[in-house]
KEMI-160543 format. One record per residue (C-alpha): residue number from 1; residue in one letter; x, y, z. Coordinates in pm, 1 decimal. Example, Ala and Ser with C-alpha at 12.3 -4.5 7.8 and 13.67 -1.06 7.14 Angstrom:
2
<num 1 residuo A u 1230.0 v -450.0 w 780.0> $
<num 2 residuo S u 1367.0 v -106.0 w 714.0> $
end
This chain:
341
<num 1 residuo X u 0.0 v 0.0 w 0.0> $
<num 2 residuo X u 168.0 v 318.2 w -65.0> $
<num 3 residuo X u 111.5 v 674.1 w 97.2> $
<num 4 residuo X u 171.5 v 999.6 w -13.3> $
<num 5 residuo X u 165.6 v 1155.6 w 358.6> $
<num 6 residuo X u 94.8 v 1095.7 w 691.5> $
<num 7 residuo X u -131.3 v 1229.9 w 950.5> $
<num 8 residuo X u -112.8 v 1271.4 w 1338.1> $
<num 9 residuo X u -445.2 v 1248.6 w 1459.2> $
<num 10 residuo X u -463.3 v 1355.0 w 1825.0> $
<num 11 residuo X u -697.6 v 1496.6 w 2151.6> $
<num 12 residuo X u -606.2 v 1851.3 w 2124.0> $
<num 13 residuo X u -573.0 v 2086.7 w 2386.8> $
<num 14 residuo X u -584.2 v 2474.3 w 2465.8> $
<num 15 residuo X u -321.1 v 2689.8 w 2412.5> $
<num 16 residuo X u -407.2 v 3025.8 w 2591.6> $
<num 17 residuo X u -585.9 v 3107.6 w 2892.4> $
<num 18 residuo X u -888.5 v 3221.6 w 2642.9> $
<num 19 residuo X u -918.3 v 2896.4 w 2464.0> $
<num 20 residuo X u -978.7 v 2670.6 w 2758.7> $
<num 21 residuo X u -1372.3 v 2699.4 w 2808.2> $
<num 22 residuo X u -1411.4 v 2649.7 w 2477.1> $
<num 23 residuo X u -1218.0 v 2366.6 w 2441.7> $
<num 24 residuo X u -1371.9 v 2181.8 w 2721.9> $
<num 25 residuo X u -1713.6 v 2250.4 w 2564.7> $
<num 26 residuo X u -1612.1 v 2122.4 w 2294.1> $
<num 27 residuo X u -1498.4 v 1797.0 w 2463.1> $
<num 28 residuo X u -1797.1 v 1727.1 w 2647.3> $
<num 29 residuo X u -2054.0 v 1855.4 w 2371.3> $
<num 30 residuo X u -2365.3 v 1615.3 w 2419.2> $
<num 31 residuo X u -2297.6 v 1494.7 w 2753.2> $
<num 32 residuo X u -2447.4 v 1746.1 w 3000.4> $
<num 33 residuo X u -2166.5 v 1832.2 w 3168.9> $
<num 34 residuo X u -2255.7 v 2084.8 w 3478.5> $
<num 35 residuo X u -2105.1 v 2433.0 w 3395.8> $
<num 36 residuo X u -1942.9 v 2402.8 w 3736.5> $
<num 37 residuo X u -1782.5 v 2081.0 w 3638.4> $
<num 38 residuo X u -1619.9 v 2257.4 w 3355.9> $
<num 39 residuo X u -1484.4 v 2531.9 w 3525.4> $
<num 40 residuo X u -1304.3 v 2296.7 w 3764.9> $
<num 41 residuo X u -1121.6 v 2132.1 w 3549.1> $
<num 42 residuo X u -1042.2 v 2458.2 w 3412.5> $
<num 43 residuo X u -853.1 v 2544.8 w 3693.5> $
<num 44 residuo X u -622.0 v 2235.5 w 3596.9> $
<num 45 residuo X u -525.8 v 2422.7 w 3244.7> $
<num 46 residuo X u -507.9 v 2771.9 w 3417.0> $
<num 47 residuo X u -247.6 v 2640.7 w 3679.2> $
<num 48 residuo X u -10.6 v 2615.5 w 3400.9> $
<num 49 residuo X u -116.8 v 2921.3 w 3213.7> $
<num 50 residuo X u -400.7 v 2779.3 w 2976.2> $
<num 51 residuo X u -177.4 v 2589.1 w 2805.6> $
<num 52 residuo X u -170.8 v 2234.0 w 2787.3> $
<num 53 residuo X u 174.6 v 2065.1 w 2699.7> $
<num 54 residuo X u -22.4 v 1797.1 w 2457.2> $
<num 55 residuo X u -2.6 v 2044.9 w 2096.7> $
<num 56 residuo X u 347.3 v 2098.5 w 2168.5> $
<num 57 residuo X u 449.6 v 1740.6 w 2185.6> $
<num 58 residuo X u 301.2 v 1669.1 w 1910.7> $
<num 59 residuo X u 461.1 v 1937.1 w 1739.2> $
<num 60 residuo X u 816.8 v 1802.1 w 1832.1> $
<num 61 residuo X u 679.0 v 1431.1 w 1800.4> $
<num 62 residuo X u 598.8 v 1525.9 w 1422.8> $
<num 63 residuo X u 963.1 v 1704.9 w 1389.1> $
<num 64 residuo X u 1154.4 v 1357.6 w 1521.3> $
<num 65 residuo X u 919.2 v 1151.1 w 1275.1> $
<num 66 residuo X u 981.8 v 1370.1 w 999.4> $
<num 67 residuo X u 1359.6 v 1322.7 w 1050.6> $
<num 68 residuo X u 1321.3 v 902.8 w 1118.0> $
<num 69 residuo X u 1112.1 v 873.2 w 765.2> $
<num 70 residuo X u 1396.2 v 1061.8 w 615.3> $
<num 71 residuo X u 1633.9 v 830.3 w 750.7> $
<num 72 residuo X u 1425.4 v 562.2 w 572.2> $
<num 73 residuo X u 1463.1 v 733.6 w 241.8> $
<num 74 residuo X u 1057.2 v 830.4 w 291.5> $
<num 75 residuo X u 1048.2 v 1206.9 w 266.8> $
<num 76 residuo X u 616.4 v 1194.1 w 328.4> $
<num 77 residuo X u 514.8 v 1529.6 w 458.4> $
<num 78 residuo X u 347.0 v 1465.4 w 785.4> $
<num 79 residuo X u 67.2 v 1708.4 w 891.2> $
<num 80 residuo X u -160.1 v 1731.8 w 1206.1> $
<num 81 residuo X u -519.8 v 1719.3 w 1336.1> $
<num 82 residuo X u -673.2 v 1736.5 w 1639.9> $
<num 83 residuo X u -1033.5 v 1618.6 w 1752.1> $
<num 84 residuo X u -1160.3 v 1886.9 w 1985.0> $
<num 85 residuo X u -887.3 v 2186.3 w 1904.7> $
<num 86 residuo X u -684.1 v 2405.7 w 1656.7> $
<num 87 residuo X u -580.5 v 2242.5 w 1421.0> $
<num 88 residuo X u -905.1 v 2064.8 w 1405.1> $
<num 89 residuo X u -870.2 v 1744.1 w 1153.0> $
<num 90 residuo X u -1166.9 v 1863.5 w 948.8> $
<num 91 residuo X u -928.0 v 2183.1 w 855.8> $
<num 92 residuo X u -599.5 v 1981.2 w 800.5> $
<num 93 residuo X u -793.5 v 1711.1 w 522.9> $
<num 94 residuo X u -913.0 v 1955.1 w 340.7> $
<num 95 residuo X u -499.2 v 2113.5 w 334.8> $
<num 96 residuo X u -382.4 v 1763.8 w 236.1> $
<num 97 residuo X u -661.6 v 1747.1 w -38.7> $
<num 98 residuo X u -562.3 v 2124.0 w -188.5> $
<num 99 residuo X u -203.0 v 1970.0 w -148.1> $
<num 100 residuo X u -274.8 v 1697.6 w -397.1> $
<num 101 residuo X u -249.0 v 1464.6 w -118.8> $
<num 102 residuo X u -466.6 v 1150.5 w -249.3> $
<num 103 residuo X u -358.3 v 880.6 w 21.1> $
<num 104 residuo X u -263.4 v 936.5 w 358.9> $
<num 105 residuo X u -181.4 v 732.0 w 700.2> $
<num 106 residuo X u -290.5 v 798.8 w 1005.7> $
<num 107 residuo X u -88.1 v 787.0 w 1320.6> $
<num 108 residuo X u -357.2 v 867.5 w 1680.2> $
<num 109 residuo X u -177.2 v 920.4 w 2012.6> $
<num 110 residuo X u -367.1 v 616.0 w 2181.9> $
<num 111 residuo X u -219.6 v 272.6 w 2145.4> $
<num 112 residuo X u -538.6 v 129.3 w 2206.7> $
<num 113 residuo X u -867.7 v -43.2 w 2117.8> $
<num 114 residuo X u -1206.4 v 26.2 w 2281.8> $
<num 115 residuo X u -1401.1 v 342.3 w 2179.1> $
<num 116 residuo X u -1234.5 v 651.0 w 2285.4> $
<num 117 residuo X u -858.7 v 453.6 w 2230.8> $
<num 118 residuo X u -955.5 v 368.2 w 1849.3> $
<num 119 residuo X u -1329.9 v 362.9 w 1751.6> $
<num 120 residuo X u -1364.1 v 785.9 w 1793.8> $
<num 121 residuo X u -1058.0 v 856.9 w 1588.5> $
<num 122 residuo X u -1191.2 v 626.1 w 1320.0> $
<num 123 residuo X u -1504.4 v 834.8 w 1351.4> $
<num 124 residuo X u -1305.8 v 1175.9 w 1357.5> $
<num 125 residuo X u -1136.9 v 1073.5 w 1040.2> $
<num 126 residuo X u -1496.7 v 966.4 w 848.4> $
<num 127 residuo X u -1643.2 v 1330.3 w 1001.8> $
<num 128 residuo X u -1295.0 v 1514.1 w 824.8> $
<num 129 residuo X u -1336.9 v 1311.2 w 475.1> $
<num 130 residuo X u -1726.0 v 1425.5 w 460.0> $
<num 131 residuo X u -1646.1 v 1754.6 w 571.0> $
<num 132 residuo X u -1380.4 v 1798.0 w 272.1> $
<num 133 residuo X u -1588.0 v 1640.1 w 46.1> $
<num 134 residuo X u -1492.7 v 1547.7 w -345.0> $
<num 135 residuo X u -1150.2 v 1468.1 w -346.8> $
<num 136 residuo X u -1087.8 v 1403.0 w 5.3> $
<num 137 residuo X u -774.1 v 1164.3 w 73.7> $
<num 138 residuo X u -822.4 v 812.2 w 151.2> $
<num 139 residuo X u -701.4 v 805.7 w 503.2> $
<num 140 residuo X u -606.5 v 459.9 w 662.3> $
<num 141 residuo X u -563.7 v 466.1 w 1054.2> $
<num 142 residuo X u -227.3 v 228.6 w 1158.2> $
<num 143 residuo X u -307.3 v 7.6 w 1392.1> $
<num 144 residuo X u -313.7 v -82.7 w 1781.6> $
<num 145 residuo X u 30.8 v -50.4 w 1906.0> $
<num 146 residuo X u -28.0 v -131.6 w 2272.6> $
<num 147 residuo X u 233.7 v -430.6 w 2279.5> $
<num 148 residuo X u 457.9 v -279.3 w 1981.0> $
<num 149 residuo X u 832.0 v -372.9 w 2146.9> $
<num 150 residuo X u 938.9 v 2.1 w 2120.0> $
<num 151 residuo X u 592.4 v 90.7 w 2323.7> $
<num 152 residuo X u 720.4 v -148.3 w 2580.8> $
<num 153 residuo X u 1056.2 v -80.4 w 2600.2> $
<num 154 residuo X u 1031.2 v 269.1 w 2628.3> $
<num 155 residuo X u 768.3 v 244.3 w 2978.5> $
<num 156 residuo X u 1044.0 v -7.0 w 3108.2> $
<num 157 residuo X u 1309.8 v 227.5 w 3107.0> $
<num 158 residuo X u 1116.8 v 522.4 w 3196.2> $
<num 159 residuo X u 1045.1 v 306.4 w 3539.5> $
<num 160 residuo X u 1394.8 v 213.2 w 3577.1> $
<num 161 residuo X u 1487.6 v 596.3 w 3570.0> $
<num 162 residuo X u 1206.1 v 728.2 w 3796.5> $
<num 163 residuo X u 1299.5 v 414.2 w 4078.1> $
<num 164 residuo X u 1660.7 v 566.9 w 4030.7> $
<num 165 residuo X u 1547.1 v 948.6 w 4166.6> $
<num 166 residuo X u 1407.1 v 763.5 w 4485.9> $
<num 167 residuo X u 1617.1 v 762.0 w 4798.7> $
<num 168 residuo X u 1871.2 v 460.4 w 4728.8> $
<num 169 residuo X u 1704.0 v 321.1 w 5095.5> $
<num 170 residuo X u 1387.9 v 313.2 w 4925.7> $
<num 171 residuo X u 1422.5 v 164.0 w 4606.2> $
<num 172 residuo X u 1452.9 v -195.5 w 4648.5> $
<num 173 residuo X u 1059.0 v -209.7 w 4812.6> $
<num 174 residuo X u 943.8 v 46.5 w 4596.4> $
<num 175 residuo X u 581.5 v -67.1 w 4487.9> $
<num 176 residuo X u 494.1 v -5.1 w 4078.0> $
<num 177 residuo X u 188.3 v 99.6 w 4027.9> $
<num 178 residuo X u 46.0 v 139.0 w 3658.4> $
<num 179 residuo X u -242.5 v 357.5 w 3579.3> $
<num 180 residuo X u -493.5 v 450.7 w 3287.4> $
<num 181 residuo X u -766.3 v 639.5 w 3233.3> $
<num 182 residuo X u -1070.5 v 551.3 w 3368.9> $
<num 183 residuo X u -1366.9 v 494.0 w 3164.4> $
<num 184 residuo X u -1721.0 v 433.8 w 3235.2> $
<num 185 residuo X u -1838.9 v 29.9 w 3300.6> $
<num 186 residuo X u -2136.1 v 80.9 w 3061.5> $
<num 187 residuo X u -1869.8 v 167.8 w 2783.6> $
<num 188 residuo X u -1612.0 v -85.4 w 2918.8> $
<num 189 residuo X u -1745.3 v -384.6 w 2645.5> $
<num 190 residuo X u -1846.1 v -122.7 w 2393.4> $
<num 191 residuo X u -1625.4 v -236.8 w 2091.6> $
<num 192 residuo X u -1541.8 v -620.3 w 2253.0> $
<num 193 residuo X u -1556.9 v -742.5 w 2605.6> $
<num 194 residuo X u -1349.1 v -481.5 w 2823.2> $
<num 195 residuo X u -1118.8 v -479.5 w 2541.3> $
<num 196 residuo X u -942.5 v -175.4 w 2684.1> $
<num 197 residuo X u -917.5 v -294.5 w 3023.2> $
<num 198 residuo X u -746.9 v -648.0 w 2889.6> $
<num 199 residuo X u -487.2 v -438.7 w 2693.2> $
<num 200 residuo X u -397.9 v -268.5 w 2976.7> $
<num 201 residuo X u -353.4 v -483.4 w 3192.7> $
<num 202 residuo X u -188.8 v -658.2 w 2919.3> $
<num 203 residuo X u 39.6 v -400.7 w 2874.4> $
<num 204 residuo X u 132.3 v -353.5 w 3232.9> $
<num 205 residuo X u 217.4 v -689.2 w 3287.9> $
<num 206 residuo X u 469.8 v -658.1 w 2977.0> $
<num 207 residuo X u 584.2 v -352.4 w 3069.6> $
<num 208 residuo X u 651.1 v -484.2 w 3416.1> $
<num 209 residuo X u 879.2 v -760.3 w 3320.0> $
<num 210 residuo X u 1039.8 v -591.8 w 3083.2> $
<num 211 residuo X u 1176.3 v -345.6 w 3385.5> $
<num 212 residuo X u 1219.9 v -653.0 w 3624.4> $
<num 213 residuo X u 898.4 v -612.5 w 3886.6> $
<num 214 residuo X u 751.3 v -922.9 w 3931.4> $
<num 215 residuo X u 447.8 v -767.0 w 4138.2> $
<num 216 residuo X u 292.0 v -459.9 w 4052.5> $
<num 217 residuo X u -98.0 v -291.0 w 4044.1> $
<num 218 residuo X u -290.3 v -171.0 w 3832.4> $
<num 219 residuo X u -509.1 v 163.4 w 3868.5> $
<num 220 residuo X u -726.8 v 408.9 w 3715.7> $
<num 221 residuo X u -763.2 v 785.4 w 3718.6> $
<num 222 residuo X u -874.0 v 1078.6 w 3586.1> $
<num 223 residuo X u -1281.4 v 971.0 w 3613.1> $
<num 224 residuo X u -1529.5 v 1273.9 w 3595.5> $
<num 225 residuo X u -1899.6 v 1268.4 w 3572.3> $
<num 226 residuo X u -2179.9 v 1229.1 w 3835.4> $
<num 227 residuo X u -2036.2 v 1035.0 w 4149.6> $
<num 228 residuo X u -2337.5 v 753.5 w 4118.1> $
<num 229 residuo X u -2196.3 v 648.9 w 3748.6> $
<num 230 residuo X u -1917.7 v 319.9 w 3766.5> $
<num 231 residuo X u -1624.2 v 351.2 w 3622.4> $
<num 232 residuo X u -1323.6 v 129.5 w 3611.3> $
<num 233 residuo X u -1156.2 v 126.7 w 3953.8> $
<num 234 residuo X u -970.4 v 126.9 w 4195.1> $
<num 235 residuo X u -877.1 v 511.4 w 4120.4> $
<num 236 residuo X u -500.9 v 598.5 w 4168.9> $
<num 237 residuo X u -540.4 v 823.7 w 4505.1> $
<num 238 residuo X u -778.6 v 579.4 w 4662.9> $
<num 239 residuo X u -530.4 v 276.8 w 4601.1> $
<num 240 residuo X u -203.1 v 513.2 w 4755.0> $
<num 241 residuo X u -409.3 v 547.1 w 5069.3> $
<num 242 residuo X u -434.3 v 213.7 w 5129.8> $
<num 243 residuo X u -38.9 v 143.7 w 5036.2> $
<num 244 residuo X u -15.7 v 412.3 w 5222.8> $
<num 245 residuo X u -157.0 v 292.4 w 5551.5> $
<num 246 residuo X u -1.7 v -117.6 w 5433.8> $
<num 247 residuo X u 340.3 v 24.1 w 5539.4> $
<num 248 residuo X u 468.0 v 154.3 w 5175.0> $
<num 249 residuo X u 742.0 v 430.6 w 5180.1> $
<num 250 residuo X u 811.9 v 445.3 w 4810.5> $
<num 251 residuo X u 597.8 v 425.6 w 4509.8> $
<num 252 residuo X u 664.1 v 446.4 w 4154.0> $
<num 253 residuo X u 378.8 v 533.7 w 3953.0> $
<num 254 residuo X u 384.9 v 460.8 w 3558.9> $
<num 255 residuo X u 94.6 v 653.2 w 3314.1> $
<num 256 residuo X u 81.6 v 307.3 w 3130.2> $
<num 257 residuo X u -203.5 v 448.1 w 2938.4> $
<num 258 residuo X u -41.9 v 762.9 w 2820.0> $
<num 259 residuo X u 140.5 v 872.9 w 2551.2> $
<num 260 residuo X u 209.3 v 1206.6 w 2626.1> $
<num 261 residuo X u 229.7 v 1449.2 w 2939.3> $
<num 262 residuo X u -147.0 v 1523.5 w 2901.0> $
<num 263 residuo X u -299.3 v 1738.5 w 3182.3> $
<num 264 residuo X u -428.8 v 1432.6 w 3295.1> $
<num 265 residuo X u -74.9 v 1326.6 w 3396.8> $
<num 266 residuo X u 99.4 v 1690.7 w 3472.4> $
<num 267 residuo X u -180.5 v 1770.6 w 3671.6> $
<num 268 residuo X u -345.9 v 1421.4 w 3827.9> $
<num 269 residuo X u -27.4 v 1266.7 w 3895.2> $
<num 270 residuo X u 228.7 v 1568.1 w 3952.6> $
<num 271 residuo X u 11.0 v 1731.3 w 4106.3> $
<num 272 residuo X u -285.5 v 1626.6 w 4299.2> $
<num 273 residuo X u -68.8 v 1293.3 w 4388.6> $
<num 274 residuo X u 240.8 v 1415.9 w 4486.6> $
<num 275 residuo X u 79.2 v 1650.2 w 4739.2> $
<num 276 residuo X u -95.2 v 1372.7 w 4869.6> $
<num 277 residuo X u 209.6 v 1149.4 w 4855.1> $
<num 278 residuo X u 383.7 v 1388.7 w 5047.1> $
<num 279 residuo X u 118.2 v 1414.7 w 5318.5> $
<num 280 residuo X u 113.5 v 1051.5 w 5329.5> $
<num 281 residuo X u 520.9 v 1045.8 w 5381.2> $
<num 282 residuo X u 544.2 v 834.4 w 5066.5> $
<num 283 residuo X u 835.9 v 937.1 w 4795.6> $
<num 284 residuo X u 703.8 v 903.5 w 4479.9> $
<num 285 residuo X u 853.3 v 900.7 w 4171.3> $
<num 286 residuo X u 633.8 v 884.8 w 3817.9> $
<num 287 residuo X u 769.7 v 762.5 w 3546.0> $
<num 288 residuo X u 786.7 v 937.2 w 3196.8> $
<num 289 residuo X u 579.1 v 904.8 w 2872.4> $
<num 290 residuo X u 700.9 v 877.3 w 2543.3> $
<num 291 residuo X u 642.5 v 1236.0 w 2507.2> $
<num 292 residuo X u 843.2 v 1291.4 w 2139.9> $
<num 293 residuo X u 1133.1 v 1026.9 w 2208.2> $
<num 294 residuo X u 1293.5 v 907.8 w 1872.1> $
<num 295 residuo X u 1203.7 v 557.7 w 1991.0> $
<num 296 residuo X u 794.5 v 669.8 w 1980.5> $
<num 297 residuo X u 890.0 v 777.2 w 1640.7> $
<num 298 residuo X u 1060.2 v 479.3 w 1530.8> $
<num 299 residuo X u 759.1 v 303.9 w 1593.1> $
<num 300 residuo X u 507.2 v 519.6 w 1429.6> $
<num 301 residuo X u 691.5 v 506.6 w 1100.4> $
<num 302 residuo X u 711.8 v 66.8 w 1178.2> $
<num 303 residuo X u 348.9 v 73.8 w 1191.8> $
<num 304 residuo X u 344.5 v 249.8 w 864.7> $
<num 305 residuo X u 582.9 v 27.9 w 700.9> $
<num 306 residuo X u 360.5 v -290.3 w 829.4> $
<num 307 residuo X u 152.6 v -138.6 w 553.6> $
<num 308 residuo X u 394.2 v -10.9 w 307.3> $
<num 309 residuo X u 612.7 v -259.0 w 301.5> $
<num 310 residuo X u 362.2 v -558.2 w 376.3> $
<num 311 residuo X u 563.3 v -635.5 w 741.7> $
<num 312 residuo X u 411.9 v -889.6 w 975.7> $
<num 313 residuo X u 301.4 v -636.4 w 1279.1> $
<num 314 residuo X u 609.1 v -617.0 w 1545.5> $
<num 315 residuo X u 418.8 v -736.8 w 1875.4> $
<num 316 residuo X u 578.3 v -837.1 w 2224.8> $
<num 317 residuo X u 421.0 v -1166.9 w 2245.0> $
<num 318 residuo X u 355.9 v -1368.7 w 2565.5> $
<num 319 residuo X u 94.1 v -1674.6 w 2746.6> $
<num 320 residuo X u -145.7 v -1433.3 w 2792.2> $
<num 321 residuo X u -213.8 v -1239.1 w 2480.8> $
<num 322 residuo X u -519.9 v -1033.8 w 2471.0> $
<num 323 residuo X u -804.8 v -1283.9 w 2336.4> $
<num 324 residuo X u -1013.7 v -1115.8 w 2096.2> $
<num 325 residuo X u -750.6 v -803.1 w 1978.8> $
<num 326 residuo X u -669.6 v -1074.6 w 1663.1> $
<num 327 residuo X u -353.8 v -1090.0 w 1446.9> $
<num 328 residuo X u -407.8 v -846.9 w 1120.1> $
<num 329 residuo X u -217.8 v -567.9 w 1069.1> $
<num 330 residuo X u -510.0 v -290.1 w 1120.1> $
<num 331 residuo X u -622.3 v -520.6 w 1470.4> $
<num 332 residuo X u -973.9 v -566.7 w 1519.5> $
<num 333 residuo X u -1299.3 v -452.7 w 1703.9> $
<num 334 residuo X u -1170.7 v -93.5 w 1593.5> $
<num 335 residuo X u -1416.5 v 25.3 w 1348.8> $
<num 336 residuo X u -1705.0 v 315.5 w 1278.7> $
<num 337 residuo X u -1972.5 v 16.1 w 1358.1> $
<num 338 residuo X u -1910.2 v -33.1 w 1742.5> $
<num 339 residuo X u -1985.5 v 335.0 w 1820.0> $
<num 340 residuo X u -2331.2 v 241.3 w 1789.3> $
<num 341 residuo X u -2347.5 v -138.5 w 1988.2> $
end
């Protein structure tokens, strides 16, 4: 299959205290989100000027994967897109159409399956293609790459160098604690059975051996919405509490689930955590995302060369692979159609 460009398709984010109300509403459009709610979380973006860091990654992540496809002899211009922010998709298809751009890849900052991991950006890039109309690209989102080896390598050494800022007394009984963003149980089997929850946990437990903990937990975070609606638990600052009170001095905490330093990590976890933490008297250390490592664009360009170049997919296998995910290129259970089951 060959491409004449590729696209980073991503969340999107505000970049001025002005543009976060409208952002948010534009995030939770249809859901009857409280007004208070919204201003809230506002506060989060406002604490670091309005800004959050997610555009700018993306705009360095796009600058190392420009320079990796030219190390491949692959000089595709690579544009971006966001869902719910400047540049909004819908603006950057119809640039890659009046750019003669007829077939383009796209890369989303979520490894994984589920709705809002796969499903929505499939939608998002269906919505840009109608909204360009005649002689919109063909756009073909890369697959899945929650157990891609550079994924998985990169969250193993991230751990190892957040244990190593930990007091060297510490380190040895530091607990590893993995967490994801929570979604809501009625959307937890929405494109397979609690496909997203499976790959994480899948992931974790890779992740975890790859960096040499044979125990670790798994957590959630980041939930919003009326208090009497599930979602996936336990949530990150309930479960320190309780390793808190167990006896645990030293935590490591690793935003499996992440790609980037989303608010969602600078604020939940740097944040709101470490102050508790530190109430708590535990030192904890968090481990980085891939942020715009050359590594995270190695493997975006490897997922478009599975296509390209007709290569098997590169997947960290082990005894218990995610039932269900499948072994095609594109994955499965990631399509337009589950939006509606």
């Amino acid at each position: 299959m060959d491409f004449d460009a590729l696209l980073l398709l991503s969340f999107g984010g505000p970049e001025g205290p002005e543009q976060v109300m409208p952002f948010l509403e534009n995030v939770t459009r249809g859901r009857g989100i409280p007004r208070e709610r919204l201003e809230s979380v506002a506060e989060h973006y406002l604490h670091f000027g309005g800004v959050s860091p997610i555009n700018g990654i993306n705009r360095d992540l796009i600058g190392v994967i420009e320079a990796e496809l030219a190390s491949r002899d692959l000089p595709l211009p690579v544009y971006f897109g966001n869902r719910n922010w400047e540049p909004f998709v819908e603006d950057t298809v119809a640039l890659m159409r009046d750019n003669g751009v007829r077939r383009a890849a796209v890369f989303s900052t979520s490894a994984w399956g589920g709705y809002s991991g796969c499903t929505q950006y499939q939608e998002d890039i269906a919505r840009a293609r109608a909204a360009t109309g005649a002689g919109a690209p063909e756009l073909v989102k890369l697959r899945q790459y929650f157990d891609h080896p550079l994924l998985i390598a990169m969250f193993a050494d991230a751990i190892t160098a957040a244990a190593a800022t930990l007091p060297a007394h510490l380190r040895e009984d530091a607990r590893l604690v993995f967490t994801a963003h929570s979604i809501p149980l009625r959307a937890a089997s929405r494109c397979g059975p609690d496909l997203y929850e499976r790959q994480v946990g899948y992931t974790a437990g890779l992740v975890a051996a790859a960096a040499g903990y044979p125990e670790y937990d798994q957590v959630w975070q980041s939930r919003s919405g009326p208090p009497q609606v599930p979602w996936l638990e336990p949530d990150v600052g309930d479960h320190l509490e309780v390793l808190a009170k167990s006896g645990t001095k030293a935590v490591i905490v690793c935003p499996v689930g992440f790609v980037a330093d989303h608010i969602e990590v600078v604020w939940d976890l740097d944040n709101e955590l470490a102050e508790q933490a530190a109430a708590a008297g535990v030192a904890l250390a968090r481990a980085s995302t891939p942020n715009s490592a050359p590594r995270f664009a190695r493997l975006a360009v490897d997922l478009l060369d599975e296509l390209r170049l007709n290569r098997p997919p590169q997947r960290v296998a082990a005894a218990d692979a995610v039932p269900g995910y499948g072994n095609s290129v594109n994955g499965a259970l990631c399509t337009p159609a589950c939006s509606s089951s």
